[in-house]
RONU-710457 format. One line per 10 residues: number of its first residue (from 1); their letters; for each residue z, y, x of C-alpha. Coordinates in steps of 0.25 Angstrom, whole numbers, plus 5000, padded with zeros to 4 digits. Layout:
BEGIN
NUM) A) Z Y X; ... .
This chain:
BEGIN
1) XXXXXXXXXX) 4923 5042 4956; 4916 5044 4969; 4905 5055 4970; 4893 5058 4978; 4891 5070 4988; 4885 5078 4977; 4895 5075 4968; 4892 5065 4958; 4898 5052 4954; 4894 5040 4960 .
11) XXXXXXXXXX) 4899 5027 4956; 4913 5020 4960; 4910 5009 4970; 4911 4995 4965; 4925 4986 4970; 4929 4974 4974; 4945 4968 4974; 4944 4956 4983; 4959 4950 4980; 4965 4950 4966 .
21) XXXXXXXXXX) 4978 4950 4969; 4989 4958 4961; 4983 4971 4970; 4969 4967 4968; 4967 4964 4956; 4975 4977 4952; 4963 4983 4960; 4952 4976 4954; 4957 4979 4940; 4961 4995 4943 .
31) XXXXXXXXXX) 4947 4996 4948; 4940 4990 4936; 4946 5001 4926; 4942 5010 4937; 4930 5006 4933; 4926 5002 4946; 4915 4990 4948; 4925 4978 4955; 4923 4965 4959; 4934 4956 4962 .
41) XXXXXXXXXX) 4934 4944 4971; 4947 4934 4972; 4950 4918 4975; 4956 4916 4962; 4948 4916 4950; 4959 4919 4941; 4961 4934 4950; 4946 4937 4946; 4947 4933 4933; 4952 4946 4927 .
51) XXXXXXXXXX) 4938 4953 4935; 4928 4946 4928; 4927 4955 4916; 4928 4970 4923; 4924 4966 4937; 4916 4955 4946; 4922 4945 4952; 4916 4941 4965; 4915 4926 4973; 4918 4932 4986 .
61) XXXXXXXXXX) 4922 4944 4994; 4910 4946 4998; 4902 4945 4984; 4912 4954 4979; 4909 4964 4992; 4894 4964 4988; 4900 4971 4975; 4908 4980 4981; 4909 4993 4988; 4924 4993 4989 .
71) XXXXXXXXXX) 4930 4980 4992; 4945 4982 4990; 4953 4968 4997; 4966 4964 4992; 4971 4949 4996; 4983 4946 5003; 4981 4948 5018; 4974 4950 5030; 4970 4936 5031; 4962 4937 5016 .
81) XXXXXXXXXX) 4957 4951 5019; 4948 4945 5029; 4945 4934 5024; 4937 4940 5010; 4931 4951 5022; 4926 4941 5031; 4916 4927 5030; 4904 4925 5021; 4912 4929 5008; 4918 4941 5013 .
91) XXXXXXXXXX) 4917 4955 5010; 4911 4958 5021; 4901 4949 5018; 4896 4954 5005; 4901 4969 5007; 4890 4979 5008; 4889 4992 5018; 4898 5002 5014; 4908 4993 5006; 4923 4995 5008 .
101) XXXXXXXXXX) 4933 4985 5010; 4948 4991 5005; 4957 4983 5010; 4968 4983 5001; 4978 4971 5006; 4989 4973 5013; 4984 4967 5028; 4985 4974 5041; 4979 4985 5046; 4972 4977 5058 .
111) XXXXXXXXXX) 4966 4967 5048; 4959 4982 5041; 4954 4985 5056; 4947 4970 5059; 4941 4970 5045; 4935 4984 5044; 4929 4980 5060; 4924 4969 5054; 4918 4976 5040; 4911 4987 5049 .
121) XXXXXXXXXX) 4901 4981 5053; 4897 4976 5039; 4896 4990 5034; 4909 4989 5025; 4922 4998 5028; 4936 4992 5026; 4948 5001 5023; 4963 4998 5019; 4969 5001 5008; 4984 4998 5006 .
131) XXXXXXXXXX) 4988 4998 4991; 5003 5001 4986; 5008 4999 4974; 5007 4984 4968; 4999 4978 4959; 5001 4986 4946; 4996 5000 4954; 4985 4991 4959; 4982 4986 4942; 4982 5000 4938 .
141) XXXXXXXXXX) 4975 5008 4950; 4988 5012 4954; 4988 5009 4969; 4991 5019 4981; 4979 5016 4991; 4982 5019 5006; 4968 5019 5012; 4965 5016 5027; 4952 5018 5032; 4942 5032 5034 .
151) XXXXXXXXXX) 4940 5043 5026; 4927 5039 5021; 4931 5024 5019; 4942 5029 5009; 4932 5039 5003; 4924 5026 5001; 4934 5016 4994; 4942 5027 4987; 4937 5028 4974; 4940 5012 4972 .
161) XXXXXXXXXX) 4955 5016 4977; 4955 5026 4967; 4954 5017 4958; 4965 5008 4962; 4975 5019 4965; 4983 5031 4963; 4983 5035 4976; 4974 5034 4988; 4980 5038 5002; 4970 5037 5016 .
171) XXXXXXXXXX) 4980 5033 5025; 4972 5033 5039; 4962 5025 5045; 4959 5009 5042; 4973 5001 5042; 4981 5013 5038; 4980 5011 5022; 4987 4997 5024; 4996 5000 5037; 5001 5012 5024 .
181) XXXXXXXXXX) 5001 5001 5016; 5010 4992 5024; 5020 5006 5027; 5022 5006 5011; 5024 4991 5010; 5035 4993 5021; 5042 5002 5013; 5040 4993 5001; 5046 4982 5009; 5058 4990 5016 .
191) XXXXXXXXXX) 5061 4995 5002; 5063 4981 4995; 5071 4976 5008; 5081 4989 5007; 5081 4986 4990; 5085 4972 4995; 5098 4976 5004; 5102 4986 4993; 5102 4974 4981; 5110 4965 4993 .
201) XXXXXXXXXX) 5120 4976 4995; 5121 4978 4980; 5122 4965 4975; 5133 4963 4984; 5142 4976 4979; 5139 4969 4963; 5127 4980 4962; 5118 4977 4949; 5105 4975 4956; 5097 4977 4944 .
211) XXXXXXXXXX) 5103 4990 4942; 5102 4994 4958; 5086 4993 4955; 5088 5001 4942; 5094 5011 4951; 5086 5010 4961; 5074 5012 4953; 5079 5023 4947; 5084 5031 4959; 5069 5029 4967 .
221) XXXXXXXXXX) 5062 5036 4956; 5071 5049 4958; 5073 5048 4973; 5061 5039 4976; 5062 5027 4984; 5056 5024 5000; 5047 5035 5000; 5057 5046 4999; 5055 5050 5014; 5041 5045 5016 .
231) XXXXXXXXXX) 5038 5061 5017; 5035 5065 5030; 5024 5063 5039; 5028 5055 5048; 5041 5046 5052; 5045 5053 5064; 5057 5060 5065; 5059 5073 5059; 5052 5084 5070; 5060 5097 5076 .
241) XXXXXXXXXX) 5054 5107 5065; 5057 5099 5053; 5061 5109 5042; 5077 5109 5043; 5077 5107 5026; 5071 5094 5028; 5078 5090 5038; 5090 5094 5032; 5086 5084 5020; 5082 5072 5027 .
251) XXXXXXXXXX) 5097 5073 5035; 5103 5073 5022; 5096 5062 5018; 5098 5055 5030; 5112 5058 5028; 5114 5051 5016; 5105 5040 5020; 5114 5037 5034; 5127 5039 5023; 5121 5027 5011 .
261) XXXXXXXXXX) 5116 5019 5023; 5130 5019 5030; 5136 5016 5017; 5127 5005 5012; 5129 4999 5027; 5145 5000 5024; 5143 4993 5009; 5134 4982 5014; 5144 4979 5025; 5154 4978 5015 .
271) XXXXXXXXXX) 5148 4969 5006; 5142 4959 5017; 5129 4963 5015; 5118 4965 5027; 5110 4978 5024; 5100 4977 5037; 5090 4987 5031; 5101 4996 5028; 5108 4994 5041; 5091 4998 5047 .
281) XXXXXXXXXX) 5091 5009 5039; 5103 5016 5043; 5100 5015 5056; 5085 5021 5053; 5090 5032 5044; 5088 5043 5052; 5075 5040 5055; 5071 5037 5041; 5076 5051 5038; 5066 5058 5050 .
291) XXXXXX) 5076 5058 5061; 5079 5052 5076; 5091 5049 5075; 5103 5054 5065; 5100 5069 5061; 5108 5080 5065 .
C-alpha cells in the first residue's frame, strides 16, 4: 500500500477496467481481491455482469473516469482506445486532475503519444503498459507489466499494477512499455512459426507429433526456450574485450547451431519439405550467436 512522506498508510486509489475482455476482466477481478475499489465499464451487459456484486459498473467511460484515479483501458485497438478517451462520454471527459490513464491494449506507440498530448491539457497523464502472460496470469494477478512513461507517473499507477502482477518493469519513457510489449509478441510469434516448420518437417519423416510436443515441452523446462540468449545488453556484435571464456561458449554454441541448422536443411531437402525460417536462420546464425560474420 502507498504511504505518505511521513510514512503512514494512506489509501489504495480507486480503479477502473474500461474493456472486459479475457485481459480485462482478469484485471477487474484480480483487483477486487486486492481489495481495491473498481469500477467496470463495457458495451455488453453480460461482461459486467459478474461486477455488480464486488464492483460498480459504470454507463460510460467517463462516468466510470469520475470514479477513478487509475483508469486502466483494455479494448482491442487503437481505433477503440480513442474512441472511450475522446467525445462527451470519454474518459477524458469525466476524468479529474491527477487521474491516470494505463493503457494496457496492445496499439502503437504514436497512438500513446497523440493521446497523452491530448490528456495534458485536462490535467490527466496517460502511460503504457504492455501486459504478458494471457488471460489466466491476468485472473490471478499474475501478469509481467512493462510500463512506459516517467518516473513519477509509474510511482503514481504502481500500486494498481501491483495488484495485477508479478512483476513490474519501467521500460523507458512513454511508448516504450508497448514498443517491449510488441518485441515479446515477436518472439511469441517467431516461435509458433519455427514450431510450425518443425511439425511440417516431422510429419513428413512419420514423427508422432503429439509426442514432438511432449518432448518439446519437456526439454524447454531444462534447457529453456527463446529466451536462452536474451542475456546480454545489447544486440550488437560481441565487442574486442569480450571475456575469451564467454566467447569461447557462444562459438560452441554456434558451432552446433550451424551443424543442426545444416542438417535439418539437408533432411527437409530430402523429404521435399520447404523450411524457409530454417533456411533464414542459418543464414543469421552467427549474428544470433553475437558475431559479424562466422567466428574464428
Amino acid at each position: 500500500m502507498p504511504q505518505s512522506e511521513n510514512g503512514q498508510a494512506l489509501p489504495a486509489p480507486r480503479a477502473g477496467v474500461i474493456g472486459l475482455g479475457d485481459i480485462g476482466g482478469g484485471l477487474a477481478s484480480s483487483l477486487i481481491a486486492a481489495g481495491i475499489a473498481v469500477s467496470v465499464c463495457d458495451l455488453r451487459e453480460e461482461a459486467t455482469a459478474p461486477f455488480r456484486e464486488g464492483g460498480h459498473v459504470a454507463a460510460t467511460p467517463a462516468a466510470l473516469a469520475a470514479r477513478s484515479d487509475v483508469v486502466l483501458v483494455a479494448v482491442f485497438n487503437d481505433a477503440q482506445v480513442r474512441a472511450v478517451l475522446r467525445g462527451p462520454d470519454g474518459v477524458l471527459a469525466g476524468a479529474a486532475p491527477g487521474t491516470a490513464v494505463v493503457i494496457v491494449s496492445t496499439i502503437p506507440s504514436a497512438t500513446v503519444l497523440e493521446l497523452r498530448a491530448e490528456a495534458a491539457p485536462h490535467g490527466v497523464s496517460v502511460v503504457d503498459c504492455g501486459v504478458s502472460g494471457g488471460p489466466d496470469a491476468a485472473a490471478g494477478g499474475e501478469l509481467v507489466c512493462m510500463i512506459g512513461g516517467s518516473a513519477e507517473e509509474v510511482d503514481q499507477v504502481r500500486p494498481v499494477l501491483d495488484a495485477i502482477s508479478c512483476l513490474v518493469l519501467h521500460m523507458g519513457p512513454p511508448g516504450a512499455g508497448l514498443a517491449a510489449k510488441l518485441a515479446r509478441n515477436l518472439i511469441t510469434y517467431g516461435s509458433w512459426l519455427a514450431a510450425f516448420e518443425a511439425q511440417e518437417l516431422a510429419e513428413a519423416a512419420g514423427i508422432d507429433l503429439v509426442k514432438l510436443g511432449e518432448a518439446t515441452r519437456e526439454s524447454d523446462k531444462r534447457i529453456g526456450g527463446a529466451s536462452r540468449l536474451m542475456f546480454r545488453t545489447t544486440a550488437a556484435p560481441w565487442p574486442a574485450d569480450t571475456h575469451e571464456a564467454l566467447l569461447g561458449a557462444m562459438r560452441a554454441g554456434w558451432e552446433v547451431a550451424h551443424k543442426d541448422l545444416t542438417t535439418i536443411l539437408a533432411l527437409g531437402a530430402d523429404l521435399g519439405v520447404a523450411l524457409p525460417l530454417a533456411e533464414l536462420t542459418e543464414r543469421r546464425c552467427d549474428r544470433v550467436f553475437g558475431f559479424d560474420g562466422a567466428p574464428e
